[in-house]
N, CA, C and O atoms as CSV, one atom per row, in Angstrom:
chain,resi,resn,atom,element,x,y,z
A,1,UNK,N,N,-239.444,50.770,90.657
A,1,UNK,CA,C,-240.880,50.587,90.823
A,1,UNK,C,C,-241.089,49.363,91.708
A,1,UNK,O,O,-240.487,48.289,91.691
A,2,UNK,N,N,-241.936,49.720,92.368
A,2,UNK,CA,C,-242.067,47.919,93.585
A,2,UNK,C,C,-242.543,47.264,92.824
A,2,UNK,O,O,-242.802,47.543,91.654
A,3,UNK,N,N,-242.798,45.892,93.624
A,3,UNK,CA,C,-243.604,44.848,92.807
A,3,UNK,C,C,-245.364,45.481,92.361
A,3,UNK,O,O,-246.006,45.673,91.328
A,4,UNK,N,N,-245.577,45.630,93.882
A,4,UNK,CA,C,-247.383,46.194,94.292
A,4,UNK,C,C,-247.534,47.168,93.084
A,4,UNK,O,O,-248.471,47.117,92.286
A,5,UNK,N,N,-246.405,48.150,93.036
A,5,UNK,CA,C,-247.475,49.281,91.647
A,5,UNK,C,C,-246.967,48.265,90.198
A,5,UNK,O,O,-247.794,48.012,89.322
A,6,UNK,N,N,-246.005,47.925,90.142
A,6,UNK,CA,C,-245.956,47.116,88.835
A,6,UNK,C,C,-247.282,46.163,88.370
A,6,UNK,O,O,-247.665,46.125,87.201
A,7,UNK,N,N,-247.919,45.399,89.468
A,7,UNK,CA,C,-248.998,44.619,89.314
A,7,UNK,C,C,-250.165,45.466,89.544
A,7,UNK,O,O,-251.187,44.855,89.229
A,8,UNK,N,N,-250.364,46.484,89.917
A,8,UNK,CA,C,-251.407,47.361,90.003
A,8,UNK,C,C,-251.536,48.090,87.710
A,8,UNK,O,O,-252.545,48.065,87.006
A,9,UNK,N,N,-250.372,48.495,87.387
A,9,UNK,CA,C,-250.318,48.575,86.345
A,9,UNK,C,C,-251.009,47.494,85.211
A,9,UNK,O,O,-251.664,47.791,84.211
A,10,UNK,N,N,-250.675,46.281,85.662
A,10,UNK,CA,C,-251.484,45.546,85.026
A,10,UNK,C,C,-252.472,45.267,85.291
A,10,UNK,O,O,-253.123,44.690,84.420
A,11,UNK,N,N,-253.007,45.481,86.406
A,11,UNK,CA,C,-254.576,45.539,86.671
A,11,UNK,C,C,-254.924,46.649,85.758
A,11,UNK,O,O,-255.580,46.357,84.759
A,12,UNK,N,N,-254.600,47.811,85.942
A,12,UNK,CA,C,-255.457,48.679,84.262
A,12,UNK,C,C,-255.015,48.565,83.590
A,12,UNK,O,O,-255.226,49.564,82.903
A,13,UNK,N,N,-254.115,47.695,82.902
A,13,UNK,CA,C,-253.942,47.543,82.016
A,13,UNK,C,C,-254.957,46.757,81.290
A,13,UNK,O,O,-255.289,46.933,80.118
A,14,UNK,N,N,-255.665,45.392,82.553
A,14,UNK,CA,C,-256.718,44.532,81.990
A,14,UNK,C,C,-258.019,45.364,82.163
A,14,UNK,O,O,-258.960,45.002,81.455
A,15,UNK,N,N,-258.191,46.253,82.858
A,15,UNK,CA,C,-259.197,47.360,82.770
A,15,UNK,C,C,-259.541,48.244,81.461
A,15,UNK,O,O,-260.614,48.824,81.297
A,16,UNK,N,N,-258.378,48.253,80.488
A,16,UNK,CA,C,-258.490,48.800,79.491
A,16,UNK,C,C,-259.116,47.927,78.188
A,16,UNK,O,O,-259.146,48.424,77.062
A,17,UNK,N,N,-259.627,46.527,78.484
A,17,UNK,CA,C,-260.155,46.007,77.911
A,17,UNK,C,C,-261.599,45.670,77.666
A,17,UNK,O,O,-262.285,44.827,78.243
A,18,UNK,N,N,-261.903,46.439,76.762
A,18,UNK,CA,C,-263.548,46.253,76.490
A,18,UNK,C,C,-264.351,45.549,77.535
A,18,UNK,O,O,-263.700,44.602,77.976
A,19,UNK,N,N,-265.678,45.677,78.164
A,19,UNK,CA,C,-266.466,44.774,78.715
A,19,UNK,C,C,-267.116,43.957,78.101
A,19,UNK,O,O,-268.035,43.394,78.697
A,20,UNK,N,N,-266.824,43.620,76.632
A,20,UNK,CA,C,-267.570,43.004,76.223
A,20,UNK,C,C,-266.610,41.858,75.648
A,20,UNK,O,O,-267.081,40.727,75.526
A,21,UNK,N,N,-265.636,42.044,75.385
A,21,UNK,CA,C,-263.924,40.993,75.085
A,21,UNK,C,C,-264.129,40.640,76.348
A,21,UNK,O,O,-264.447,39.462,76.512
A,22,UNK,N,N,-264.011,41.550,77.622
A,22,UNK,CA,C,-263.373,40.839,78.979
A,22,UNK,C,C,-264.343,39.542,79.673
A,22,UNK,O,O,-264.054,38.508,80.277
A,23,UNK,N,N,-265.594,40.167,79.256
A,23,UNK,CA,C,-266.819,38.598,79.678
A,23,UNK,C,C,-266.259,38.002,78.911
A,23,UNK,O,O,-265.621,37.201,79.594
A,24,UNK,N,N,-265.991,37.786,77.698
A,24,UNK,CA,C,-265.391,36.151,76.907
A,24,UNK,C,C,-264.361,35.633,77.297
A,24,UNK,O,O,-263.969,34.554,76.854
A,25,UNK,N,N,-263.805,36.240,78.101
A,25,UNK,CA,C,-262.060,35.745,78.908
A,25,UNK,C,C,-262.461,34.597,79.752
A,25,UNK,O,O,-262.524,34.907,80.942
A,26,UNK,N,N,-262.764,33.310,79.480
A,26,UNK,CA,C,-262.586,32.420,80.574
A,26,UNK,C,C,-261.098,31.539,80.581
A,26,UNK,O,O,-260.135,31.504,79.816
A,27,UNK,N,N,-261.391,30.973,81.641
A,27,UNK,CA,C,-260.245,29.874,82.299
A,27,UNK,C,C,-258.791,30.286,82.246
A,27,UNK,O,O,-257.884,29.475,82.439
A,28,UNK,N,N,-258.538,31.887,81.912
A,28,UNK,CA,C,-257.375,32.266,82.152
A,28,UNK,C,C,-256.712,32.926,82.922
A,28,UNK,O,O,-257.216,34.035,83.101
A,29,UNK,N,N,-255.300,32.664,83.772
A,29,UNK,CA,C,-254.649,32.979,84.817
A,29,UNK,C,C,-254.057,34.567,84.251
A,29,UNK,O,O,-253.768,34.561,83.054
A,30,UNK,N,N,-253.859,35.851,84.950
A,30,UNK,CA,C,-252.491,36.547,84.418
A,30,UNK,C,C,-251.810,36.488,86.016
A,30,UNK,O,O,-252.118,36.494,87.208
A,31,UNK,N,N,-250.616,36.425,85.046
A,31,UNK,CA,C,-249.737,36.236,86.410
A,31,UNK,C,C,-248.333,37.739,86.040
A,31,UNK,O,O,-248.149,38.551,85.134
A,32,UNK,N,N,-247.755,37.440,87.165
A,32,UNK,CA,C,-246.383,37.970,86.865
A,32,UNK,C,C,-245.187,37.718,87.529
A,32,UNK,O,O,-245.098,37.119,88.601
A,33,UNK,N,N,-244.380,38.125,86.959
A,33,UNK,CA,C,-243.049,37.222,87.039
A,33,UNK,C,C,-241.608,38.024,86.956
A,33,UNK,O,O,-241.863,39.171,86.588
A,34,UNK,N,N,-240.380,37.873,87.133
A,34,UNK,CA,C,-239.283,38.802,87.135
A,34,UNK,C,C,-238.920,38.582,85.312
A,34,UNK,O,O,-238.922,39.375,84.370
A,35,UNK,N,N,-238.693,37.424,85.402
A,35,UNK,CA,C,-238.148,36.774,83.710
A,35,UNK,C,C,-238.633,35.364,83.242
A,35,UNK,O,O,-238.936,34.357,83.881
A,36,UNK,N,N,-238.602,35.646,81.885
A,36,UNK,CA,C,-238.310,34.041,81.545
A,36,UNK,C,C,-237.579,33.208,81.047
A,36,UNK,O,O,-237.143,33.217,79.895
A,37,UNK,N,N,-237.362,32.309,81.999
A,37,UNK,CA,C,-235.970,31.430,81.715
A,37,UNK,C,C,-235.473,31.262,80.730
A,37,UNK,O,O,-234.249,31.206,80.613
A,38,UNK,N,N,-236.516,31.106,79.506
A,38,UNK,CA,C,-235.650,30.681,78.238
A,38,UNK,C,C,-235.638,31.748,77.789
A,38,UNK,O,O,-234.734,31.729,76.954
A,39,UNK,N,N,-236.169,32.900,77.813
A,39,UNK,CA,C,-236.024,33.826,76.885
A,39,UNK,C,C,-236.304,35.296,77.720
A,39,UNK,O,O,-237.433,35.784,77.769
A,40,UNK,N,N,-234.652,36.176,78.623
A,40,UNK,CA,C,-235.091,36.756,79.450
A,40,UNK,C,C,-235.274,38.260,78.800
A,40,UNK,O,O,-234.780,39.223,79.388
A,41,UNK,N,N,-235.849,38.395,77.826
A,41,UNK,CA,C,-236.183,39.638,77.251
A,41,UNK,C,C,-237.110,40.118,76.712
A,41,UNK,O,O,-237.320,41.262,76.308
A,42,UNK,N,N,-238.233,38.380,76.692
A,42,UNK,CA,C,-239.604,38.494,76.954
A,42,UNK,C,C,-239.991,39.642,77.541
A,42,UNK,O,O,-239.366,40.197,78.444
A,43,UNK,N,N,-241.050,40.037,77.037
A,43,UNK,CA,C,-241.964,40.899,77.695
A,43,UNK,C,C,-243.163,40.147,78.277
A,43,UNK,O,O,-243.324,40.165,79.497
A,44,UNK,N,N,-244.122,39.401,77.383
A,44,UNK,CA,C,-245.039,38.777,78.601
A,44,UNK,C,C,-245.081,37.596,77.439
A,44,UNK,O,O,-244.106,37.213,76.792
A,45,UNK,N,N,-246.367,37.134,77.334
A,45,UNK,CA,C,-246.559,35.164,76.902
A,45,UNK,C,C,-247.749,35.114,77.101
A,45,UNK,O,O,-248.354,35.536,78.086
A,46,UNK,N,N,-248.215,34.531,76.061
A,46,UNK,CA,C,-249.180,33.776,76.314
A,46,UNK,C,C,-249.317,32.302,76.133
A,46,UNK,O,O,-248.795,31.768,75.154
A,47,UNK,N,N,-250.151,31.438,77.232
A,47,UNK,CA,C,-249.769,29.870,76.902
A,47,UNK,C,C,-250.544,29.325,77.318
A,47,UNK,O,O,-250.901,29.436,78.491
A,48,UNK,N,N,-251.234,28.282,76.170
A,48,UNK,CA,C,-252.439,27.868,76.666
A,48,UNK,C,C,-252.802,27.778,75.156
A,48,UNK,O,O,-252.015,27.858,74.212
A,49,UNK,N,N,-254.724,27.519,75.095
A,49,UNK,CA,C,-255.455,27.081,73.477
A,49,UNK,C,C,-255.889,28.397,73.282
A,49,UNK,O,O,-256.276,29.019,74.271
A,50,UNK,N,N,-255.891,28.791,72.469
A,50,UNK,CA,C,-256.468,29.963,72.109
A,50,UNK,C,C,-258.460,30.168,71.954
A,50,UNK,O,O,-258.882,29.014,71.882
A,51,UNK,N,N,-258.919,30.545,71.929
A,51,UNK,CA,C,-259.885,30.572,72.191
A,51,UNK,C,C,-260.601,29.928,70.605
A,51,UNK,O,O,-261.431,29.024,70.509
A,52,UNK,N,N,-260.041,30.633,69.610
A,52,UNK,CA,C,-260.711,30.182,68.453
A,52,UNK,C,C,-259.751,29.062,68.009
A,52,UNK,O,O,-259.467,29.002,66.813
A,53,UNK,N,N,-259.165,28.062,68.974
A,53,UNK,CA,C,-258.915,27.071,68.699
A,53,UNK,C,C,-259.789,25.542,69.836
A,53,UNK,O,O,-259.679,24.317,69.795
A,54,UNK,N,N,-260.352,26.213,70.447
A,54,UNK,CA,C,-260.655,25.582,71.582
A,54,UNK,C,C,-262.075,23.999,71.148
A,54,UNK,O,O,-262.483,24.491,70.095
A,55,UNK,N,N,-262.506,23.307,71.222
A,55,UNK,CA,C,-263.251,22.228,70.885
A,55,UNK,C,C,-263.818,21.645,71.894
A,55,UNK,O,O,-263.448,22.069,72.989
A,56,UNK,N,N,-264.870,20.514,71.900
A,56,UNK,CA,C,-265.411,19.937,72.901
A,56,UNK,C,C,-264.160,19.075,73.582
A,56,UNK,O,O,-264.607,18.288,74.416
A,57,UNK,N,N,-262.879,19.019,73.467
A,57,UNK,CA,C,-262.019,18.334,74.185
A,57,UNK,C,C,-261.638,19.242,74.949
A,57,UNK,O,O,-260.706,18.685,75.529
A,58,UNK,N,N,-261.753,20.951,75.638
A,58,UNK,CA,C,-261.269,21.587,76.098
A,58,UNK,C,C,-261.250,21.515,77.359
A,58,UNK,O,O,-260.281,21.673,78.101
A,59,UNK,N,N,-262.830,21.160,77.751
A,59,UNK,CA,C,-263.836,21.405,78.618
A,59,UNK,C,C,-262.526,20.669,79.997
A,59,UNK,O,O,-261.794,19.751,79.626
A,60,UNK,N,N,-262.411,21.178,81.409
A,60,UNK,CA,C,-261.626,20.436,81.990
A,60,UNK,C,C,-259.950,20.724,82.341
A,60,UNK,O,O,-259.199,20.143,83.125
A,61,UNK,N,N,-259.750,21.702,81.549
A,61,UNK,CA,C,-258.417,22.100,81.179
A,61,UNK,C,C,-258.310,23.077,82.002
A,61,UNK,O,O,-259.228,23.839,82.305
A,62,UNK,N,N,-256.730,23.130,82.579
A,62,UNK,CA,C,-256.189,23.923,83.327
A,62,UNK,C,C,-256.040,24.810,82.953
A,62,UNK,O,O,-255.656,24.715,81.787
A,63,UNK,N,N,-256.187,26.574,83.547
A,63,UNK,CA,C,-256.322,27.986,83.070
A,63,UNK,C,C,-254.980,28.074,82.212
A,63,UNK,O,O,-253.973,27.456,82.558
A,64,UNK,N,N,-255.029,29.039,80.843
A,64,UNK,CA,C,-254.329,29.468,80.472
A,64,UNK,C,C,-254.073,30.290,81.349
A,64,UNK,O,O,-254.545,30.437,82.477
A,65,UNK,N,N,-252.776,31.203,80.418
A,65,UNK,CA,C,-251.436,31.824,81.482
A,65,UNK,C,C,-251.156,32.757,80.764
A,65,UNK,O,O,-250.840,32.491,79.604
A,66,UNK,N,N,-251.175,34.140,81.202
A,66,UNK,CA,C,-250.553,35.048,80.565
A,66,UNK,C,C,-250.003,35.919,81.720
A,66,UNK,O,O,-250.580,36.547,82.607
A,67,UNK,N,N,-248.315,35.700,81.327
A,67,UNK,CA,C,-247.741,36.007,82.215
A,67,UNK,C,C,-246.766,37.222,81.414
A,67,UNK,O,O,-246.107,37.063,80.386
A,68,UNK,N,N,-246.921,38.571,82.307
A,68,UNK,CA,C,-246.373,39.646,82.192
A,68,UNK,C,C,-244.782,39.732,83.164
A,68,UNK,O,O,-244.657,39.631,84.384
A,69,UNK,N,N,-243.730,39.945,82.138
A,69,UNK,CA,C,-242.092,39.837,83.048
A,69,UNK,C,C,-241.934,40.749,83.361
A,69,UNK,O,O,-242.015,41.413,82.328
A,70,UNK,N,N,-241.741,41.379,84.124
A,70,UNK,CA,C,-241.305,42.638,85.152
A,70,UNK,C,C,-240.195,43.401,85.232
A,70,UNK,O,O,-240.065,44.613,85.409
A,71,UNK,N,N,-239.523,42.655,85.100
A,71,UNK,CA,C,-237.923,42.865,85.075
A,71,UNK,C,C,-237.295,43.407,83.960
A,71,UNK,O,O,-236.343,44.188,83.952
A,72,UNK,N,N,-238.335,42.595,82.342
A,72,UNK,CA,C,-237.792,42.633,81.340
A,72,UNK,C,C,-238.150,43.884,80.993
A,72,UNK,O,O,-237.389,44.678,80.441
A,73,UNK,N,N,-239.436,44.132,81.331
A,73,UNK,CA,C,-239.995,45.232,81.052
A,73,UNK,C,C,-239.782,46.949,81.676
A,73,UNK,O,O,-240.037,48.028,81.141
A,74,UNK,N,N,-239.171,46.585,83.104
A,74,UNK,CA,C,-238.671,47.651,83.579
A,74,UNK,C,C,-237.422,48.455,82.838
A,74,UNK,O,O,-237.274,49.675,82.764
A,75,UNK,N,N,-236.400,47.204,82.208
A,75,UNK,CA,C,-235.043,47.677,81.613
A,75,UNK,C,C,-235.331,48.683,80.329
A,75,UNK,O,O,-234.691,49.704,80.079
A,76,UNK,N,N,-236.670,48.047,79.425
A,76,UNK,CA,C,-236.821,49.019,78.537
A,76,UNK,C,C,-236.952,49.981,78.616
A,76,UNK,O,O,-236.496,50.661,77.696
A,77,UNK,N,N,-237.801,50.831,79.996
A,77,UNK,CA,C,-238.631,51.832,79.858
A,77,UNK,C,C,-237.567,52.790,80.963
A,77,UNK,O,O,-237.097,52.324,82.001
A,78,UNK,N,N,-237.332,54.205,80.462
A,78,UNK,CA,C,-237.035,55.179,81.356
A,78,UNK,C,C,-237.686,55.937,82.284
A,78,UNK,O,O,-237.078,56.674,83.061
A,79,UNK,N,N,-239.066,55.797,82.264
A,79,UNK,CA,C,-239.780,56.207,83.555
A,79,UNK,C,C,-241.032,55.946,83.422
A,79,UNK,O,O,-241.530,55.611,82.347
A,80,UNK,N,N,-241.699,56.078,84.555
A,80,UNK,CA,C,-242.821,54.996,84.697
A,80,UNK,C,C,-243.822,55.233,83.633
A,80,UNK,O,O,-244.298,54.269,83.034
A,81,UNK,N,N,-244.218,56.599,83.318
A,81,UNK,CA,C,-245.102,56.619,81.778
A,81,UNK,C,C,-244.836,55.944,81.044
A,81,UNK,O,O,-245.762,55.455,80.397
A,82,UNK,N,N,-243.349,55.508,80.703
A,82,UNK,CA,C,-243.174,54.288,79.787
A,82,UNK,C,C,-243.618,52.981,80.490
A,82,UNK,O,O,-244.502,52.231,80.076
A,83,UNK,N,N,-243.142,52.874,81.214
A,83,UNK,CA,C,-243.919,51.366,81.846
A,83,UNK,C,C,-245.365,51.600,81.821
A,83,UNK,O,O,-246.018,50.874,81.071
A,84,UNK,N,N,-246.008,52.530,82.543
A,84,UNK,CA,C,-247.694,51.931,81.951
A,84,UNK,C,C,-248.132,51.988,80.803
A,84,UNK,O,O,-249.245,51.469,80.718
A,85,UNK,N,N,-247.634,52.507,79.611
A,85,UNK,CA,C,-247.667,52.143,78.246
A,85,UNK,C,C,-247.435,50.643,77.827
A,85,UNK,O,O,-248.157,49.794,77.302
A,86,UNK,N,N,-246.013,50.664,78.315
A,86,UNK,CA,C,-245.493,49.345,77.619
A,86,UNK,C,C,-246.387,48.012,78.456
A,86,UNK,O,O,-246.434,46.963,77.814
A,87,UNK,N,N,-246.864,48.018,79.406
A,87,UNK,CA,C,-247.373,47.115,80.333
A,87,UNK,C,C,-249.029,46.966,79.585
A,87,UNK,O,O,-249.691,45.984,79.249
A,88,UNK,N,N,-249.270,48.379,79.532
A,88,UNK,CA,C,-250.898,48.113,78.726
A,88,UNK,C,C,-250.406,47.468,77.409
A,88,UNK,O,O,-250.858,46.326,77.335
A,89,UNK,N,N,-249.670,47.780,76.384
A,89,UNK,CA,C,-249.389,47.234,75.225
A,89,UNK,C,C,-248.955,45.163,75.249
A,89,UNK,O,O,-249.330,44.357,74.398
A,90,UNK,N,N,-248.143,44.871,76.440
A,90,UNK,CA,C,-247.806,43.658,76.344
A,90,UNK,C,C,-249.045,43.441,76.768
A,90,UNK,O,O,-249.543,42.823,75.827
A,91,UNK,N,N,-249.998,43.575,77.727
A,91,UNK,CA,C,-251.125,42.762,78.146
A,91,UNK,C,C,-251.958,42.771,77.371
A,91,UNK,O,O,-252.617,41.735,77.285
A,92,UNK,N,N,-252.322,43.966,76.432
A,92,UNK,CA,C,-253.325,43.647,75.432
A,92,UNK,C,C,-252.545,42.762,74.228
A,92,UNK,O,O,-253.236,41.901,73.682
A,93,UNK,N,N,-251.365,42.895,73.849
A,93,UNK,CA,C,-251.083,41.777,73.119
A,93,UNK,C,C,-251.305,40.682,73.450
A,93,UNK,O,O,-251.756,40.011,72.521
A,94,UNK,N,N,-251.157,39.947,74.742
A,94,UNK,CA,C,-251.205,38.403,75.371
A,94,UNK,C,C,-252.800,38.460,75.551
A,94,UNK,O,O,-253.043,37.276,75.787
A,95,UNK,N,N,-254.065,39.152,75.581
A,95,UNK,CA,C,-255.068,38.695,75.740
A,95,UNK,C,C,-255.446,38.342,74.025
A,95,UNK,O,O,-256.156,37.429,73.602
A,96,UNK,N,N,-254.694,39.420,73.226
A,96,UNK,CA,C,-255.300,39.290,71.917
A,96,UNK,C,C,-254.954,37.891,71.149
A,96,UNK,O,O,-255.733,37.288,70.411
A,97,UNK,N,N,-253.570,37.488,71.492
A,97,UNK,CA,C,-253.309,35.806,71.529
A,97,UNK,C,C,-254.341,35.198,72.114
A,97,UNK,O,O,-254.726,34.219,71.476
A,98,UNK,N,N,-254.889,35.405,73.030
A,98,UNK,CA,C,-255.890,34.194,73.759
A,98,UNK,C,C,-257.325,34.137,72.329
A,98,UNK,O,O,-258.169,33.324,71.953
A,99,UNK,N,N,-256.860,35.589,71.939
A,99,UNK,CA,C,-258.361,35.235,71.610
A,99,UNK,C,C,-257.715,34.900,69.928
A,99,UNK,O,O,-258.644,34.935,69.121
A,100,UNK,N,N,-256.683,34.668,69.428
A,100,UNK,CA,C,-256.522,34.090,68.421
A,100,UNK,C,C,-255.598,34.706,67.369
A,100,UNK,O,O,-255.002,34.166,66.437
A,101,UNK,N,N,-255.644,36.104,67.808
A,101,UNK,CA,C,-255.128,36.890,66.902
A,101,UNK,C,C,-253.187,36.372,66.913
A,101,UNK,O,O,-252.624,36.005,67.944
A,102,UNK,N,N,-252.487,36.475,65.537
A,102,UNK,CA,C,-251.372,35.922,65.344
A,102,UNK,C,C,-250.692,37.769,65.501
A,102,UNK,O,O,-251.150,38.911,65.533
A,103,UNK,N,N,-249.186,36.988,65.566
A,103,UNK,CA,C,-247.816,38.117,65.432
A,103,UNK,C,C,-248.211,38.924,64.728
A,103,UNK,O,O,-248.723,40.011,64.997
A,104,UNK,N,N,-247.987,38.419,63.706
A,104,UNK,CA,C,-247.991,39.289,62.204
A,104,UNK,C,C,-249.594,40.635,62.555
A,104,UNK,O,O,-249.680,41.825,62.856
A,105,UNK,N,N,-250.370,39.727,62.333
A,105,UNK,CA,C,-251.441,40.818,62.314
A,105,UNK,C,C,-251.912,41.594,63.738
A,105,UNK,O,O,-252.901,42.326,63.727
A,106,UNK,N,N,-251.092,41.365,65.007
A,106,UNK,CA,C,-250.989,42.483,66.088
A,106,UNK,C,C,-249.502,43.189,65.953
A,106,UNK,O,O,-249.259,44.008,66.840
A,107,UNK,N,N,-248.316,42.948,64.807
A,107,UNK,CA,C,-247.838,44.243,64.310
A,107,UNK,C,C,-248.500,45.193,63.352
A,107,UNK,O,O,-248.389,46.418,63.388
A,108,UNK,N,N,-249.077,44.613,62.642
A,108,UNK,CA,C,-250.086,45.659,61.570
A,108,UNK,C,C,-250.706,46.309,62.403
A,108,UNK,O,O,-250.863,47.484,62.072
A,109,UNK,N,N,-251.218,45.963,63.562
A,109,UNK,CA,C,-252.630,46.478,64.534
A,109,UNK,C,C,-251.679,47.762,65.138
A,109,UNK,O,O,-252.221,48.859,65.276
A,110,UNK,N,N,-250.519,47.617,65.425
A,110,UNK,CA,C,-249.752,48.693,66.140
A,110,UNK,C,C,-249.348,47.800,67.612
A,110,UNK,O,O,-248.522,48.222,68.420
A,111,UNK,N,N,-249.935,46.788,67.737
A,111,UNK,CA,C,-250.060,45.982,69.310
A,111,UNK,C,C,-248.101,44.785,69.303
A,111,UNK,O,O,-247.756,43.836,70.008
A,112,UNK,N,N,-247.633,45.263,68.570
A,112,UNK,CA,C,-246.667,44.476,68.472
A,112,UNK,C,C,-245.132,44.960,69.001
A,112,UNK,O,O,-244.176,44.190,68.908
């Protein structure tokens, strides 16, 4: 898969997110990436304050980051229906971190 449709994937992937979640998305970057250094089997990350952690000290702060790995994610999947699955599933997991939600309760959700 090239880079261009891999990142096109995650563009609907963030398309698949409510219009009404996606207006509350501020100050955050998604990026993408081959791996991550410390941990190359990551699928994506989120990093940054979470939203329902955020306070009047926020104001000023550099965009969170949710960065989708490419590489890691290609090895899992045997053909591309699996990758735009698995690509919508890691990105809605890393927005659902932004907005607060923990591990545990986006495996109950099925998002894990």
């Amino acid at each position: 898969m090239t880079p261009d449709r891999f990142e096109e994937l995650v563009g609907d992937a963030l398309d698949l997110i409510p219009p009404q979640l996606a207006a509350a998305i501020d100050n955050v970057v998604v990026l993408v990436d081959d791996r991550n250094d410390e941990d190359p089997y990551l699928l994506g990350l989120y990093h940054g304050i979470a939203l329902t952690q955020r306070d009047s000290h926020y104001g000023g702060s550099l965009p969170d980051t949710i960065t989708v790995y490419r590489d890691a994610l290609l090895e899992i999947c045997s053909s591309e229906e699996e990758v735009v699955h698995e690509v919508a599933v890691t990105v809605i997991h890393e927005v659902a971190h932004y907005f607060g939600i923990e591990e545990d309760r986006l495996h109950e959700l099925g998002w894990g």
